[in-house]
C-alpha positions as CSV (number, residue, x, y, z in Angstrom):
1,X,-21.6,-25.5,-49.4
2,X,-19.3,-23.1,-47.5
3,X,-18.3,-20.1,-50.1
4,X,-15.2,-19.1,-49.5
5,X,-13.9,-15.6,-50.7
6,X,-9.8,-15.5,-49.1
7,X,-8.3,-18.6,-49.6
8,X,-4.8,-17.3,-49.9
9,X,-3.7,-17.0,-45.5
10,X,-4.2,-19.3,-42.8
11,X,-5.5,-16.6,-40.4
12,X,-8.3,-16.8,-38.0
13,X,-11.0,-17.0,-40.4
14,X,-9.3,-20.3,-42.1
15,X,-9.0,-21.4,-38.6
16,X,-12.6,-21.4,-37.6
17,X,-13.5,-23.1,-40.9
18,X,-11.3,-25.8,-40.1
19,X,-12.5,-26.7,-36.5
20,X,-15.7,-26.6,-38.3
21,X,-15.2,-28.8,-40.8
22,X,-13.0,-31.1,-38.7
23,X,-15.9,-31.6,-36.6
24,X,-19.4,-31.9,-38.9
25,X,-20.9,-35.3,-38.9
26,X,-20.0,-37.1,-41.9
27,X,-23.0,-39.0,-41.5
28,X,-25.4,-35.7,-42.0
29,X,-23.2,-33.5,-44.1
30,X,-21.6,-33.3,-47.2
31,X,-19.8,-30.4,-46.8
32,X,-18.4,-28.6,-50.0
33,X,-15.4,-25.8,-49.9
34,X,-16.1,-23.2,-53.0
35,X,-13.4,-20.3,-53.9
36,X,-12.6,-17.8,-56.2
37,X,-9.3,-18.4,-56.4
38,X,-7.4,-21.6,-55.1
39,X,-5.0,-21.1,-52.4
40,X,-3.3,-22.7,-49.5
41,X,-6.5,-22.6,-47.4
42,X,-8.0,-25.3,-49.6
43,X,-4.7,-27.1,-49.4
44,X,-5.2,-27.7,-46.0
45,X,-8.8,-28.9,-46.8
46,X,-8.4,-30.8,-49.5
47,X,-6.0,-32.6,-46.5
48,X,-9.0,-33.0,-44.8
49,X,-10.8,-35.0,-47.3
50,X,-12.7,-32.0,-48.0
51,X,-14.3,-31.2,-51.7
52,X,-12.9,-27.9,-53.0
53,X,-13.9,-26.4,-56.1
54,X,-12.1,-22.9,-57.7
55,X,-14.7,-21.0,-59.7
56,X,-12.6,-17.8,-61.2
57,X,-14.8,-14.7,-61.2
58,X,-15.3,-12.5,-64.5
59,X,-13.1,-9.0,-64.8
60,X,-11.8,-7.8,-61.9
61,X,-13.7,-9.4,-58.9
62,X,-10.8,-10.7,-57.5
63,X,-9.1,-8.0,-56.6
64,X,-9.2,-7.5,-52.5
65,X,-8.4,-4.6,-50.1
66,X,-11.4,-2.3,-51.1
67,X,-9.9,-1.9,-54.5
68,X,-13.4,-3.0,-55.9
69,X,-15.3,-0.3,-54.0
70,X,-12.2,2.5,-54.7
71,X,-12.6,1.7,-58.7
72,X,-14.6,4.6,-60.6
73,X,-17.8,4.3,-61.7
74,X,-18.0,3.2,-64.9
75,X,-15.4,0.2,-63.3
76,X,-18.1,-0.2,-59.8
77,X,-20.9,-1.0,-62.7
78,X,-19.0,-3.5,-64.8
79,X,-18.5,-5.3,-61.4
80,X,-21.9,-4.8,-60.7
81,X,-22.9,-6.7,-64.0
82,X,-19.7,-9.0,-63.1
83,X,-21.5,-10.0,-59.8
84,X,-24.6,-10.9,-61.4
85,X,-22.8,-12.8,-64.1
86,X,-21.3,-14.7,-61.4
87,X,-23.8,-15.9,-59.3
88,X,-25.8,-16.8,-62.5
89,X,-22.6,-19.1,-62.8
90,X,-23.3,-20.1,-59.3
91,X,-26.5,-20.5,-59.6
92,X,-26.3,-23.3,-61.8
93,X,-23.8,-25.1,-59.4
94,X,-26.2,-25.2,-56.6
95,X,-28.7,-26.9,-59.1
96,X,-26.4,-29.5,-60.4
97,X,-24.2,-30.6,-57.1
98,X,-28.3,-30.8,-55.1
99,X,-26.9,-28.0,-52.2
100,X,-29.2,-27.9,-49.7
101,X,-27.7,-24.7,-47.3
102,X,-24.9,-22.3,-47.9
103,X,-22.6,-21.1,-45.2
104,X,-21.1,-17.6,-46.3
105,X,-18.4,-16.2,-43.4
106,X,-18.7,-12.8,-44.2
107,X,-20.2,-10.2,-46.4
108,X,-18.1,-10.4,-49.3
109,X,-19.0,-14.7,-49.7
110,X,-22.7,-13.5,-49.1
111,X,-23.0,-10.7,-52.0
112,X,-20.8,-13.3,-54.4
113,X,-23.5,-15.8,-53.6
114,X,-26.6,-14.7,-52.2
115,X,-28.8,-14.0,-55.4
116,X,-27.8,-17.2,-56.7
117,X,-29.2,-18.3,-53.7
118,X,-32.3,-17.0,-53.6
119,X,-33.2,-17.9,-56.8
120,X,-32.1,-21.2,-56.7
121,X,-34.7,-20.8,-53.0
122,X,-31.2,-22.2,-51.2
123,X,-31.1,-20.8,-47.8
124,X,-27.6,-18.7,-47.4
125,X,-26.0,-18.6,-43.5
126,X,-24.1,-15.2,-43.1
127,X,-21.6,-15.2,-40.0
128,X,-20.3,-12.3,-39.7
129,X,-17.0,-11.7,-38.5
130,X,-15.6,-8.9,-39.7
131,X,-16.4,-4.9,-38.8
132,X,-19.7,-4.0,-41.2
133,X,-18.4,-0.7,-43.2
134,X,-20.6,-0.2,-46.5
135,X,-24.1,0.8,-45.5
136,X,-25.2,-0.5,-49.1
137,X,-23.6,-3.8,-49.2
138,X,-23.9,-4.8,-45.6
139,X,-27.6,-4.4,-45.6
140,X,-28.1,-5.8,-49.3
141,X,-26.0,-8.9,-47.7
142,X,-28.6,-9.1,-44.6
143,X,-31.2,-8.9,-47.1
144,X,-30.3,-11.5,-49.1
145,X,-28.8,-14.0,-46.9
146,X,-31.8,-16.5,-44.9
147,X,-30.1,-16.4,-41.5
148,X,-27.0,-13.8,-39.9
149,X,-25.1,-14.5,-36.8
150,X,-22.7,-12.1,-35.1
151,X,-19.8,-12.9,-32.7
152,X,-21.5,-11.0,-29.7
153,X,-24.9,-8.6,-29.3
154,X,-22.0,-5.3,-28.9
155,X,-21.3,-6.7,-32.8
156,X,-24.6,-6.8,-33.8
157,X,-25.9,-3.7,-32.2
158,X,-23.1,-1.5,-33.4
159,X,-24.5,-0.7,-36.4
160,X,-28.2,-0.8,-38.5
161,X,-30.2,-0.9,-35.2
162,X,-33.2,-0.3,-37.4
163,X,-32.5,-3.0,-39.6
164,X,-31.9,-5.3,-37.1
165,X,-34.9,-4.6,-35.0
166,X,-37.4,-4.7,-37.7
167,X,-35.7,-8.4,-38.8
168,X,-34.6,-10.0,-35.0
169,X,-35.7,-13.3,-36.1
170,X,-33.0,-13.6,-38.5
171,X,-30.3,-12.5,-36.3
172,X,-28.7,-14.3,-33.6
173,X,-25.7,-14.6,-31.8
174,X,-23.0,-18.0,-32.0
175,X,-19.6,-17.1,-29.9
176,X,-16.6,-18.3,-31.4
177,X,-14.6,-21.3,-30.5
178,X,-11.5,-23.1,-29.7
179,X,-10.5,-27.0,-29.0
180,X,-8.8,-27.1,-26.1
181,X,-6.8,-30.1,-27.7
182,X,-5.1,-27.7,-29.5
183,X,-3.6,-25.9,-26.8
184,X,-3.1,-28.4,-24.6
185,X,-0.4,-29.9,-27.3
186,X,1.0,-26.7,-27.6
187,X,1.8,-26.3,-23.7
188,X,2.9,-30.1,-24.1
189,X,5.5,-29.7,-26.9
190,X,9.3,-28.8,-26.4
191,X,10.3,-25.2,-27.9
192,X,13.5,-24.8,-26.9
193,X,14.7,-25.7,-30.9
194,X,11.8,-22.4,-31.7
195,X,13.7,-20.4,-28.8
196,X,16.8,-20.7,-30.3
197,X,15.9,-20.3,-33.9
198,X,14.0,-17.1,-33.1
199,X,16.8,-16.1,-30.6
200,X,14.1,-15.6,-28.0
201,X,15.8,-14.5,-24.2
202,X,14.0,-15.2,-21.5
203,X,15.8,-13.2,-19.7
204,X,14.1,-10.2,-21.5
205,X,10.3,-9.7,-21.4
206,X,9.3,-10.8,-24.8
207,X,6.0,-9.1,-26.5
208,X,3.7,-9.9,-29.2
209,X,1.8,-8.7,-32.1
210,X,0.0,-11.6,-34.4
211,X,-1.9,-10.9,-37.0
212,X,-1.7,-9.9,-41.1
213,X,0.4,-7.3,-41.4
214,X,-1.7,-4.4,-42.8
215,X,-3.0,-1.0,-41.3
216,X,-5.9,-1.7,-39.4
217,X,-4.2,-4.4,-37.4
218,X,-2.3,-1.4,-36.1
219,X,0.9,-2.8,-35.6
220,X,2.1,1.0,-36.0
221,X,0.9,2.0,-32.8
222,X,3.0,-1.0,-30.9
223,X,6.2,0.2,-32.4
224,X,5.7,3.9,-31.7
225,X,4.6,2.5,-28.1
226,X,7.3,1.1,-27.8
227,X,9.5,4.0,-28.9
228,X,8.7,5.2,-25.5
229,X,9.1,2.2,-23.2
230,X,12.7,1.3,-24.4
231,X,15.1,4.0,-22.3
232,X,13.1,2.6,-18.8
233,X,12.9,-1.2,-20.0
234,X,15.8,-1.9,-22.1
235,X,15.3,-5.5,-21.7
236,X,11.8,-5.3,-23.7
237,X,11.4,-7.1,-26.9
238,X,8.4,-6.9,-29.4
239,X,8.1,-9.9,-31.8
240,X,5.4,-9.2,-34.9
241,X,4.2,-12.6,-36.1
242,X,2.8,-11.9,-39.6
243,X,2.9,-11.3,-43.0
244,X,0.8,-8.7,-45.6
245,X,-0.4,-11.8,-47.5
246,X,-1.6,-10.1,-50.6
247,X,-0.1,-7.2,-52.7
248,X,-2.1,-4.2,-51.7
249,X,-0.7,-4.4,-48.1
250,X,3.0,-4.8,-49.2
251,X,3.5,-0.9,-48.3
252,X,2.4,-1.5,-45.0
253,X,5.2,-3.8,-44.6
254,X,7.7,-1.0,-45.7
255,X,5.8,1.2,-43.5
256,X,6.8,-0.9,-40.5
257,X,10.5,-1.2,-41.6
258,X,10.9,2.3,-42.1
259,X,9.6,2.9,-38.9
260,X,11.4,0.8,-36.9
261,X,14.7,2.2,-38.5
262,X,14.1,5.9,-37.9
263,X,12.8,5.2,-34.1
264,X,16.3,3.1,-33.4
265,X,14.2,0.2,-32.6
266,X,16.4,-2.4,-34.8
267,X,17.5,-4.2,-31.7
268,X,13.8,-4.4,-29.7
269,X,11.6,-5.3,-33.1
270,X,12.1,-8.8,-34.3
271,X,9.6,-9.6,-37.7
272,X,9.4,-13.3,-37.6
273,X,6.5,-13.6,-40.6
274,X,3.9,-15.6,-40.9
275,X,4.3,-18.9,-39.3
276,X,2.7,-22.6,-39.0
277,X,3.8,-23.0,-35.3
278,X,2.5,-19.3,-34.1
279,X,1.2,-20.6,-31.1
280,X,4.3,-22.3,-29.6
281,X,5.9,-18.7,-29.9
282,X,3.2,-17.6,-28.1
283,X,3.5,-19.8,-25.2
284,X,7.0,-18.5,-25.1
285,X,6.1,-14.9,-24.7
286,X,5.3,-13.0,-21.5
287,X,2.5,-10.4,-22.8
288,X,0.5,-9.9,-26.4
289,X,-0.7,-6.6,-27.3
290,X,-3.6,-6.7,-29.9
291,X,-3.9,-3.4,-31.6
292,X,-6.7,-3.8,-33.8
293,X,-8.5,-0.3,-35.2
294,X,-11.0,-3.0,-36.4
295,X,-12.1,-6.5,-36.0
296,X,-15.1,-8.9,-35.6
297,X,-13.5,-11.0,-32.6
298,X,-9.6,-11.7,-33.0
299,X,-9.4,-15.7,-32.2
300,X,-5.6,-15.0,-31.8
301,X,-6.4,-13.5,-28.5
302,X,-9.1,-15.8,-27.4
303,X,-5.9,-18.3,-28.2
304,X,-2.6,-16.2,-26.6
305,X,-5.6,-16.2,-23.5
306,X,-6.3,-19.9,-23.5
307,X,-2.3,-20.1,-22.9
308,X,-2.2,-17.7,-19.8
309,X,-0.9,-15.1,-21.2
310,X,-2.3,-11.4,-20.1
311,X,-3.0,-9.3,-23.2
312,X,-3.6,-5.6,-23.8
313,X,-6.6,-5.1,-26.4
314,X,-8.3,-2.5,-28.0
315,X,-12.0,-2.0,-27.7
316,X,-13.3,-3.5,-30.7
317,X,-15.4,-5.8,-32.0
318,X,-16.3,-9.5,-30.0
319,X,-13.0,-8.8,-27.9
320,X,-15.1,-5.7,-26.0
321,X,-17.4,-8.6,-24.3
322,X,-14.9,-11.4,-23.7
323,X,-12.3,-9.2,-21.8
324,X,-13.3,-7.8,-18.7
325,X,-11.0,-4.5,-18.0
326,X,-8.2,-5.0,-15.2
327,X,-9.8,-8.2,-14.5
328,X,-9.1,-10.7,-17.1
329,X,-7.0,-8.4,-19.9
330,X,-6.2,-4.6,-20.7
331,X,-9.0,-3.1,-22.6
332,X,-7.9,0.2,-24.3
333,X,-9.6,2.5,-26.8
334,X,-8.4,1.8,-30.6
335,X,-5.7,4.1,-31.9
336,X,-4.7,5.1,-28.3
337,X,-0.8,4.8,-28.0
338,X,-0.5,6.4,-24.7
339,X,-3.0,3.9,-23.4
340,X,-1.1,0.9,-25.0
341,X,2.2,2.8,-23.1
342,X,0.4,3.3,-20.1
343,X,-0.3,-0.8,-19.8
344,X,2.4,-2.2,-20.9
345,X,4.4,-0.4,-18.6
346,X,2.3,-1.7,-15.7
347,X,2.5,-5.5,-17.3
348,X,6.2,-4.9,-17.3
349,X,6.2,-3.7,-13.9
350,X,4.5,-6.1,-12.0
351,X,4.9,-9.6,-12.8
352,X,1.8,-10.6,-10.2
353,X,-0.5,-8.6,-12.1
354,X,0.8,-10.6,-15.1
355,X,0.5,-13.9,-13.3
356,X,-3.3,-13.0,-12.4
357,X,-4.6,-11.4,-15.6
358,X,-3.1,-14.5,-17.7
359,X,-4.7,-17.2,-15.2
360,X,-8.3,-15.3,-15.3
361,X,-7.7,-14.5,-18.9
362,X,-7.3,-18.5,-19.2
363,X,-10.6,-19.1,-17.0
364,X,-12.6,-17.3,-19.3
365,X,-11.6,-19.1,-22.3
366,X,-12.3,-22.7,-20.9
367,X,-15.5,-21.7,-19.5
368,X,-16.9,-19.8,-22.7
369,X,-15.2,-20.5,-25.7
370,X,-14.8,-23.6,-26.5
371,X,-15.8,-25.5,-30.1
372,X,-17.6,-28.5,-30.0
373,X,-21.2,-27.1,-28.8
374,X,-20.6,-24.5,-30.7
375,X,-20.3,-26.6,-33.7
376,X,-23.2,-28.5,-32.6
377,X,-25.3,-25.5,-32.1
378,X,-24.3,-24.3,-36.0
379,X,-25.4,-27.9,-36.9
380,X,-29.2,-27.5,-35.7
381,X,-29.1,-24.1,-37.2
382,X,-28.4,-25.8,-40.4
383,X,-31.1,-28.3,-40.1
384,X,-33.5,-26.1,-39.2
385,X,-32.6,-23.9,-42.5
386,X,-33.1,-26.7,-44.8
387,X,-36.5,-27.6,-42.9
388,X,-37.4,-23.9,-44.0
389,X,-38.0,-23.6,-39.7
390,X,-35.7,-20.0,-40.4
């Protein structure tokens, strides 16, 4: 059973599921999709032949963005007594559908599952991809789920040292990764129809952001990088592929537009939304900038990589291990604008260092991140759960 807590975006997550799920043996498992809310993620499973089941949570448990941990305390305990509710609910799903392991892909799918779990004696998988910020909930989640795997030892050793040392047999590390297939058809197809609908120049040196529009993605600091670029490169232009996806990061969006008005940056910003064929405007771009304040990995720059494309990064999460500094990528610290002006500016100048950053950056991909043994790896992981082995 893989519990699946945002449903409603396509993003990275929904894209590691997938390559997942596309790639399980049939033969060995029955894989089950479970949600709080039905969306277009289980759409696109559902596609795949996939089961997918929507279980609504009680009072306000689907509300997202922190809203949960923001409420006051009388509201914190009814969700507390909500949570419980709910995996009692669970709990008698995993008895009547026979599951036999339960893949949670981040906290939040652990906590909404992992009593139910236990007392059903189901062992829980948490992979954690995310940044770990409640010191409560994170460790109540380790605690309760059988077996935890992180991107990347920086990921796991950022935080709870303690923790992790006095339980290192249930931690381990599984990289993320990518089929190659995939980008191989993407290099293959014809854009120019995308060029033209996007009004993409190549004579100008085209830029990207991708990702959810919300704050710590940090599109903010691109645009007020860029703010400083434009009088010396007036042939720059910064695409933001994106959208805020749910309600509570709407302002963000009209943070963004009111920004790029009042720095005079209409003609250098183009916001092209969320969109199926992200990676074919990719390929058409010259450099991606990845701003994150915080992240467990960020597959969209193991992918913009895997196309040869040099990217500027900050220092966070899984991305601090796969790019080398100067050698494959930009590394810079998170929030730093000056240090996102000071790289792009040398990207824009000198289109060898381009040309060798995006060819290394590619290197790395191929020779690290790729899916299937990774897939094959989670597989025995499995096994070896429901053989009570972890």
């Amino acid at each position: 059973m893989f519990y699946e807590p945002y449903p409603m975006g396509l993003g990275g997550n929904f894209l590691t599921q997938r390559l997942i799920l596309e790639r399980l043996d049939r033969d060995k498992f029955n894989p089950i999709v479970v949600s709080p809310i039905d969306g277009i993620a289980l759409d696109e499973f559902r596609k795949m032949g996939v089961e997918c089941v929507v279980m609504p949570p009680p009072g306000k448990l689907d509300r997202y963005g922190r809203a949960i941990l923001r409420a006051g305390i009388l509201s914190r305990t009814k969700s507390a007594f909500d949570l419980l509710y709910y995996n009692l609910r669970l709990l008698r799903f995993l008895r009547e559908r026979q599951i036999d392991v339960i893949y949670a892909n981040c906290v939040r799918a652990e906590m909404s599952i992992g009593l139910a779990a236990r007392l059903a004696r189901v062992p829980s998988l948490l992979y954690i991809k995310g940044e770990l910020s409640n010191p409560v909930i994170d460790r109540l989640s380790f605690i309760l789920a059988s077996k935890i795997l992180f991107f990347c030892e920086q990921n796991r050793d950022d935080k709870y040292p303690g923790f992790v040392r006095a339980c290192r047999k249930k931690f381990d590390i599984l990289k993320i990764g990518l089929d190659p297939s995939i980008i191989e058809e993407v290099e293959r197809r014809d854009k120019s129809a995308l060029r033209e609908g996007l009004g993409i120049d190549s004579s100008c040196m085209n830029v990207i952001v991708l990702g959810q529009l919300y704050r710590p993605k940090g599109q903010h600091l691109v645009l007020e990088a860029l703010s400083k670029l434009t009088a010396d490169f007036p042939k720059v232009r910064l695409y933001l592929l994106g959208d805020h996806v749910i309600d509570e990061y709407r302002l963000y969006k009209d943070e963004l537009d009111q920004m790029t008005v009042e720095k005079s940056l209409e003609d250098y910003v183009r916001f092209a939304g969320w969109r199926r064929d992200a990676l074919d405007v990719v390929a058409l771009m010259d450099i991606m900038i990845h701003p994150s304040l915080s992240e467990g990995f960020g597959r969209a720059v193991l992918e913009t990589m895997a196309l040869g494309k040099p990217v500027i990064v900050s220092k966070v999460g899984g991305l601090r291990e796969a790019i080398k500094d100067g050698k494959n990528g930009f590394l810079v610290e998170p929030g730093d604008v000056d240090a996102i002006e000071r790289r792009w500016r040398e990207l824009l100048d000198n289109p060898e260092l381009r040309l060798r950053l995006g060819q290394a950056a590619q290197k790395t991909v191929f020779a690290e991140y790729l899916i299937d043994d990774k897939v094959a790896r989670l597989s025995g992981i499995w096994t070896e759960m429901v053989r009570g082995r972890v």
